[in-house]
ROZA-128898 format. One record per residue (C-alpha): residue number from 1; x, y, z. Coordinates in steps of 0.25 Angstrom, whole numbers. Layout:
BEGIN
(rec NUM; (X; Y; Z));
...
***
This chain:
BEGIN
(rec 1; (84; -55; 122));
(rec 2; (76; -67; 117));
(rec 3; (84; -79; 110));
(rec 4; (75; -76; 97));
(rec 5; (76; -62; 96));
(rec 6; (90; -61; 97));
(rec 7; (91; -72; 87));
(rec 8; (86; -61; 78));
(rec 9; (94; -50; 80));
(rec 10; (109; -49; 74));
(rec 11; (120; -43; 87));
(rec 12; (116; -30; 84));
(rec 13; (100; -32; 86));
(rec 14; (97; -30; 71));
(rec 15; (86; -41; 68));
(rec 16; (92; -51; 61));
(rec 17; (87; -52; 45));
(rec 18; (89; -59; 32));
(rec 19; (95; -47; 26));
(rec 20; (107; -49; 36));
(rec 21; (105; -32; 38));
(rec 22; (111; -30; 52));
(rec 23; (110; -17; 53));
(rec 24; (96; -12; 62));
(rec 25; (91; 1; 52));
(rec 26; (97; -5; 41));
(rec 27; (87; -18; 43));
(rec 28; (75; -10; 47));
(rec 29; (77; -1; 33));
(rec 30; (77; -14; 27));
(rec 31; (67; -19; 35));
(rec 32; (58; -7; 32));
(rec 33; (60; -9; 17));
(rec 34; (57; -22; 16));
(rec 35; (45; -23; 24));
(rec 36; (37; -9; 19));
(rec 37; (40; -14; 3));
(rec 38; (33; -29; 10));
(rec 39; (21; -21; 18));
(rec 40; (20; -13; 4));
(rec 41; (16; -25; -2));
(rec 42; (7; -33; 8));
(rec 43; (-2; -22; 9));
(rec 44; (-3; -22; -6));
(rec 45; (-7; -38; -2));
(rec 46; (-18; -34; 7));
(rec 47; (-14; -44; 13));
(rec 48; (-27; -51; 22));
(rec 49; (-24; -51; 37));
(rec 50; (-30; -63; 41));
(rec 51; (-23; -66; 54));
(rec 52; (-11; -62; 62));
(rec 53; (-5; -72; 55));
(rec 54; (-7; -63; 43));
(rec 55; (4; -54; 51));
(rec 56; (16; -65; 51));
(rec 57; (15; -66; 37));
(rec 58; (16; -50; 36));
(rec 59; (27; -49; 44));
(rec 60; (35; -61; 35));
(rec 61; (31; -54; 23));
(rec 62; (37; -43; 28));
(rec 63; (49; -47; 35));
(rec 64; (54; -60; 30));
(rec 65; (63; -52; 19));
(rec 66; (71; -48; 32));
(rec 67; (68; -59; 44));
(rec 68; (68; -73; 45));
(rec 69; (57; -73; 57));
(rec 70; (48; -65; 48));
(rec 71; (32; -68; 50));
(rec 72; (37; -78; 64));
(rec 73; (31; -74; 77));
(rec 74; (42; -70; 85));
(rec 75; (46; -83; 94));
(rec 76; (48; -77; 107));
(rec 77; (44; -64; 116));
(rec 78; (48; -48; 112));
(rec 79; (47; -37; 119));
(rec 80; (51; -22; 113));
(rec 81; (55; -12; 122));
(rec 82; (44; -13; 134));
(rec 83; (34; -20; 125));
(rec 84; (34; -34; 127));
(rec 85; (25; -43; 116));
(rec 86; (17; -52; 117));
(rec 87; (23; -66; 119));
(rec 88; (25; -75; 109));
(rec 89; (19; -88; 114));
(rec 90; (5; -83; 115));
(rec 91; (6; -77; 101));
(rec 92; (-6; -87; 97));
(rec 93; (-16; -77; 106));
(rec 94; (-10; -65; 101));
(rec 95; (-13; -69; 87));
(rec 96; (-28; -76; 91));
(rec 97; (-30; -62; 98));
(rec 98; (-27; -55; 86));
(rec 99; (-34; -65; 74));
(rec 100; (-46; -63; 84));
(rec 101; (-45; -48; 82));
(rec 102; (-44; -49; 67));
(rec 103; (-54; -57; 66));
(rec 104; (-64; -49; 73));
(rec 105; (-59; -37; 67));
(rec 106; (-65; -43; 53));
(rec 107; (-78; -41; 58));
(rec 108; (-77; -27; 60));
(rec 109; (-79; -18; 49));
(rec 110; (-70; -8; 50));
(rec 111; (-58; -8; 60));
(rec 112; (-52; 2; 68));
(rec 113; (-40; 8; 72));
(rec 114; (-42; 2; 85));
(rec 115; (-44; -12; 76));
(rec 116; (-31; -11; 72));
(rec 117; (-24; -6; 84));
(rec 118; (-29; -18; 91));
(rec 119; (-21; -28; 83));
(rec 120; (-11; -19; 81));
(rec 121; (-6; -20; 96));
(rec 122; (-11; -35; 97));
(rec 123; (-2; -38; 87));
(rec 124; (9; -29; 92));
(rec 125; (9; -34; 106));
(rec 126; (10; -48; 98));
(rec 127; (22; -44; 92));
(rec 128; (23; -57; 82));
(rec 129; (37; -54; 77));
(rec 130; (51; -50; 80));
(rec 131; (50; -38; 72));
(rec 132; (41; -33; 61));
(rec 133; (29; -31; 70));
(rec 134; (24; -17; 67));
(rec 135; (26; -19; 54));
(rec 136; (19; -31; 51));
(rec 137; (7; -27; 59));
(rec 138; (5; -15; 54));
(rec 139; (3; -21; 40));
(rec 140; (-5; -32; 47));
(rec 141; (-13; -22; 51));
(rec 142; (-14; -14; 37));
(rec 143; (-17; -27; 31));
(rec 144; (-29; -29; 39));
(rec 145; (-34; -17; 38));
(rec 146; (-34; -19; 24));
(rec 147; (-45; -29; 26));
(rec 148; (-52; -18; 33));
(rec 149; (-52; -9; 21));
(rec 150; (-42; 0; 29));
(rec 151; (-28; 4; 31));
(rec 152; (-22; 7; 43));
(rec 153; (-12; 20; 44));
(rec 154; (0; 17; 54));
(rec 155; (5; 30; 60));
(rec 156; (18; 36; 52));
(rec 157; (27; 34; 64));
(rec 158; (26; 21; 72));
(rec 159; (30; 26; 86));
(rec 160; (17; 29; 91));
(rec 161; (11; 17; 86));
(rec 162; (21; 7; 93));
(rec 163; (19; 15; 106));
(rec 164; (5; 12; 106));
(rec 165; (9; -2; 102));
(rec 166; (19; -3; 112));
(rec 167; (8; 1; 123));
(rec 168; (-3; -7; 116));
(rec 169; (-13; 5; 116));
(rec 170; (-21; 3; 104));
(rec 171; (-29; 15; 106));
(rec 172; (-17; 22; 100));
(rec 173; (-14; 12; 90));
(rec 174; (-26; 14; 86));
(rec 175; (-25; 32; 84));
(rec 176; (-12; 28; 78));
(rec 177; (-16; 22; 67));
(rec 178; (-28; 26; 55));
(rec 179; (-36; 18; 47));
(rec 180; (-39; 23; 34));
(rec 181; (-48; 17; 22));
(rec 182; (-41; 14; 9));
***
């Protein structure tokens, strides 16, 4: 295991945080609470996605309550299971590639599903933080559609939708998830 990611585990693996909670579903309930009252709140911002840069500050705002490496790209490479990310010294391309998408994606009028999907795996395949990726990109995501006078409907379970994450097939991000106007 990589120097920095067991610098942020306590012995048992629970992540470390500032609540001292060492207990795993114990800190995931807590963590669950206090991010969904957070995402409550910034999508009554409509918060401007601008940049995926916009997405550091949503997963501080989210996280920081509970980690001190909130909103800062993880410092090394991760992999989960078989899915190996992408590695963090060329996360400048990965975020050119993606600010190149957003920006032509203004130009359009209307997005699609397949829109969405798109960034969705790019920034999944990313993988920008030690945890608190899902989360924080699917409010990225909800923001920004926002600005396209939508709202994106994640499926009820996520199961399906990290599969098709996990095998980069946007085609079934993209039937997983609707689109529907406010």
């Amino acid at each position: 295991m990589s120097d920095w990611i067991s610098e942020t585990l306590y012995d048992n693996g629970t992540l470390i945080n500032k609540l001292g909670i060492k207990d795993k579903a114990q800190l995931a309930q807590k963590e669950f609470e206090i991010t969904a009252q957070r995402e409550i709140f910034l999508l009554d911002q409509r918060l401007k996605i601008n940049s995926i840069n916009d997405l550091n500050k949503i997963h501080e705002f989210l996280f920081s309550p509970l980690y001190d490496w909130a909103g800062k790209l993880r410092p090394g490479n991760f992999a989960k299971g078989n899915t190996v990310f992408f590695d963090y010294s060329r996360f400048s391309y990965a975020q050119e590639d993606i600010d190149h998408i957003l920006l032509m994606q203004r130009k359009k009028r209307n997005l699609e599903t397949k829109d969405y999907a798109e960034l969705m795996d790019l920034i999944n395949y990313m993988h920008p933080f030690r945890e608190g990726n899902g989360r924080s990109t699917r409010l990225f995501l909800q923001c920004y559609a926002y600005q396209h006078g939508q709202l994106i409907d994640y499926p009820l379970s996520n199961d399906g939708l990290i599969a098709a994450l996990n095998e980069a097939d946007t085609d079934k991000i993209a039937e997983l998830i609707r689109l529907e106007i406010p």
